[in-house]
Legacy VTK file of the C-alpha trace (Angstrom):
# vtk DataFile Version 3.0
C-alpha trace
ASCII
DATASET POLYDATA
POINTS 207 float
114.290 112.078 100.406
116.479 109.692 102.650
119.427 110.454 100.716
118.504 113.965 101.400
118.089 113.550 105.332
121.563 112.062 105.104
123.867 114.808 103.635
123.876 118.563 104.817
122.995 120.497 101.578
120.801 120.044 98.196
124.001 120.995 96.471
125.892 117.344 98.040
123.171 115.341 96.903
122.820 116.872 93.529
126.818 115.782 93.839
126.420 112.260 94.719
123.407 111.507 91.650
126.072 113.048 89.499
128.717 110.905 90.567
126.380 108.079 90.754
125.516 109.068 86.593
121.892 109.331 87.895
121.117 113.257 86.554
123.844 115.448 84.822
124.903 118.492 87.469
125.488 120.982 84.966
121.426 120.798 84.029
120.439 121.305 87.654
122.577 124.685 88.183
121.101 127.037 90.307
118.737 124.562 91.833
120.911 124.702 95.176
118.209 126.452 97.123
115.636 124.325 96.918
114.121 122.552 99.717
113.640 118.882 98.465
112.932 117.604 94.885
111.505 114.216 93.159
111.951 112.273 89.936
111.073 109.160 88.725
113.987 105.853 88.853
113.656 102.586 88.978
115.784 101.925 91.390
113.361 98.913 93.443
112.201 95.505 92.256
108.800 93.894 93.324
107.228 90.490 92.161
103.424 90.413 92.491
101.817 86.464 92.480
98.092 85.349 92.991
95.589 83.036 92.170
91.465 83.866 91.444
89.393 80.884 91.811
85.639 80.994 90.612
82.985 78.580 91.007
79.517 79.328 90.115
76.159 77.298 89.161
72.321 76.246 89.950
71.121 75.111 93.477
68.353 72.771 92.856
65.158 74.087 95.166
62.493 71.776 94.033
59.420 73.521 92.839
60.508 77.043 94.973
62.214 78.784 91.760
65.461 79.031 90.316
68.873 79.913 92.674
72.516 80.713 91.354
75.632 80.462 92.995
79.097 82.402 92.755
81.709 81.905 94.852
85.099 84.194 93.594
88.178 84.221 95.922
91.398 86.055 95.235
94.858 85.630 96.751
97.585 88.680 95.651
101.199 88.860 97.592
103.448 91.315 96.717
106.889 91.209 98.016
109.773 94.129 97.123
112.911 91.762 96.023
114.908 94.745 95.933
114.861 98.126 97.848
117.157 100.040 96.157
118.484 103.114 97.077
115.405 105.638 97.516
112.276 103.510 99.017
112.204 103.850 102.471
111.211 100.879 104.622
107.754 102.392 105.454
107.266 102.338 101.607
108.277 99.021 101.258
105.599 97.674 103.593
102.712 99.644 101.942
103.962 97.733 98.721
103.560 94.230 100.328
100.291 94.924 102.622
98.455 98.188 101.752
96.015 95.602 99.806
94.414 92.869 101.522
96.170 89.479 100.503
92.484 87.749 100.372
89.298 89.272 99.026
86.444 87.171 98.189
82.601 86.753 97.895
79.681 84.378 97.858
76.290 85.396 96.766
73.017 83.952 96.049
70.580 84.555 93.167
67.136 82.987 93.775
64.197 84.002 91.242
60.864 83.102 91.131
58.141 84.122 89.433
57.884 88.079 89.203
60.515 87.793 92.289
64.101 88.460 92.109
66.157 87.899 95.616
70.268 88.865 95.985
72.621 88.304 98.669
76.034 88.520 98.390
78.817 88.001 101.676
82.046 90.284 100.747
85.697 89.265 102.774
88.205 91.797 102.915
91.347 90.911 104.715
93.767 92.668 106.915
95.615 95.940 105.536
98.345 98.597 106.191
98.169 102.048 105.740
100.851 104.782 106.839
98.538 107.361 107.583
101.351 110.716 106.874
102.773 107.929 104.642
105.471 107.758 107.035
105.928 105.267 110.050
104.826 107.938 112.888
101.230 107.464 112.910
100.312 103.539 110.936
97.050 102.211 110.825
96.748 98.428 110.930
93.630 97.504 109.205
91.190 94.717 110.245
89.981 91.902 107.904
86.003 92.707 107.907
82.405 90.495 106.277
80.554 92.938 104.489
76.893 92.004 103.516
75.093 93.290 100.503
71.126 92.443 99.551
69.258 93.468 96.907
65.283 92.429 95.998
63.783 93.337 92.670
59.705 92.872 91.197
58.796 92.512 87.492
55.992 94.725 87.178
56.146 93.971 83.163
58.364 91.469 81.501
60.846 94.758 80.471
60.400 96.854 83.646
61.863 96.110 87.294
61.874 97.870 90.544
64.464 97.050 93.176
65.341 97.741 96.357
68.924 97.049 97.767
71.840 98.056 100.126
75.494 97.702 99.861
77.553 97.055 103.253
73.775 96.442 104.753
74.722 96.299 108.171
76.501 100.024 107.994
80.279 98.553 108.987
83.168 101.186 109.082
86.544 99.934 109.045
88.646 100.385 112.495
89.205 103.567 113.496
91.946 106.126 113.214
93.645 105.847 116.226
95.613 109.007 115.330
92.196 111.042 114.649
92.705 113.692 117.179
96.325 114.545 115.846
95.998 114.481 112.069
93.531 113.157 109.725
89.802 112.128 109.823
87.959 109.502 112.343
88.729 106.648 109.538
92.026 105.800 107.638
91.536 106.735 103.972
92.851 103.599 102.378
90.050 100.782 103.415
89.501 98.637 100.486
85.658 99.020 101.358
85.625 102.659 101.862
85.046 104.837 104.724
81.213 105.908 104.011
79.467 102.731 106.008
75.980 101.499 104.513
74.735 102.531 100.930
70.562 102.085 100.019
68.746 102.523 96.810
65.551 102.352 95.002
66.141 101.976 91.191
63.286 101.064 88.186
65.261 98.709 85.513
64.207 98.891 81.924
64.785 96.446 79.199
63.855 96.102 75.448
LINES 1 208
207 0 1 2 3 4 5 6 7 8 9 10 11 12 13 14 15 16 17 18 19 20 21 22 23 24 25 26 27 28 29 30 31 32 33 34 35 36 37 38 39 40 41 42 43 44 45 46 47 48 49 50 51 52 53 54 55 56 57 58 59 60 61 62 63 64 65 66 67 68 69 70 71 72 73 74 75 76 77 78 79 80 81 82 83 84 85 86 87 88 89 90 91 92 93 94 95 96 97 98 99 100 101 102 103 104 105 106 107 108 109 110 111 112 113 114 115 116 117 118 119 120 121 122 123 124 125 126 127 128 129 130 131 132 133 134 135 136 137 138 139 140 141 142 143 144 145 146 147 148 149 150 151 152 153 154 155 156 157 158 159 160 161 162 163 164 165 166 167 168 169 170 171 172 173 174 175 176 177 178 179 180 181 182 183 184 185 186 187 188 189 190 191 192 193 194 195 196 197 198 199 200 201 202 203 204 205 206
C-alpha cells in the first residue's frame, strides 16, 4: 500500500512489481481498476530472542499444611533487521512492541487438610497498539499487576468445590484515548483482555 500511495495509477505499480520480477503483468490484465490489492512476500526480516526462567518448590510452614511455590518470568524482544520494501514504519513497531517484553507470575499453593488456598500475582509489561493499525490514533499500553485467587473444599476425597476470580481486583487496561472518534472505551490488543474481573463457582470431580 505505500508503494501504492507513491505512484498515480494501479496500472504503474502493477508496472514496477513487473519490472521488479515480483508478479508477471500479463496475469494481472484487466485488474487496472481496482482500488488497492494484497499478496503475500517476504520482503522483511525479524529476529525474535528471549529467555523463560522457572523456579518452583515447597515453603516449609511448620505444622500449618503444605505450600508450593512457582515463580515463571519471560523476556521476548523482537527487532525487524530488515524493512524491506512494503512494511510501513507503523508496522514495524507493532512487530517489536505490540507484546509486552516481560510477562511473569508468582503464585502460592497452600493445602491443608480438606483446604485448598491459590494466589497467583500476574505482570504484564508495557505494549503498543495502532489502534486503525496506522500511526493516526496509537495507544501506548501500561505495564499492569493482575491478581488472581482461588479457594477450594474436599467434601469427599474425589469431589471439590471452589470458589475463585481471575484479575480479582476488576483492572482494565488504560483507556482508549481515541474512544470518542473510532473504536471502543479500551484498545483491543491488551495482553490481559479488555473484560476486567472474572468469578466462578465450579464442583471438581476425580476418580
Amino acid at each position: 500500500n505505500r508503494l501504492l500511495r507513491e505512484v498515480e495509477t494501479l496500472r504503474e505499480l502493477l508496472t514496477i512489481l513487473d519490472t521488479a520480477n515480483v508478479l508477471d503483468r500479463a496475469n494481472f490484465t484487466g485488474f487496472e481498476d481496482l482500488i488497492s490489492f494484497s499478496f503475500f512476500n517476504n520482503d522483511f526480516d525479524t529476529e525474535t530472542r528471549g529467555v523463560d526462567v522457572v523456579l518452583s518448590g515447597p515453603v516449609d510452614f511448620v505444622d500449618l499444611g503444605d505450600t508450593d511455590y512457582t515463580l515463571a518470568v519471560n523476556y521476548t524482544e523482537t527487532s525487524v533487521e530488515n524493512a524491506g520494501q512494503t512494511i510501513s514504519p507503523v508496522r514495524v513497531r507493532q512487530l517489536e512492541e505490540s507484546l509486552p517484553k516481560v510477562k511473569g507470575n508468582f503464585s502460592l499453593t497452600h493445602t491443608r487438610d480438606q483446604w485448598r488456598l491459590l494466589g497467583r500475582i500476574n505482570y504484564y509489561g508495557e505494549y503498543y497498539e495502532a489502534h486503525l493499525e496506522d500511526d493516526t490514533l496509537p495507544i501506548d499500553g501500561e505495564a499492569a499487576f493482575l491478581v488472581d485467587a482461588e479457594v477450594g473444599y474436599k467434601v469427599t476425597e474425589n469431589v471439590e468445590l471452589i470458589a475463585g476470580a481471575q484479575n480479582l481486583l476488576d483492572q482494565y487496561p488504560v483507556d482508549n484515548p481515541w474512544a470518542g472518534i473510532a473504536g471502543a472505551r479500551y484498545g483491543e490488543r491488551s495482553p490481559y483482555g479488555f473484560n476486567g474481573g472474572f468469578y466462578y463457582l465450579k464442583a471438581r470431580m476425580t476418580w
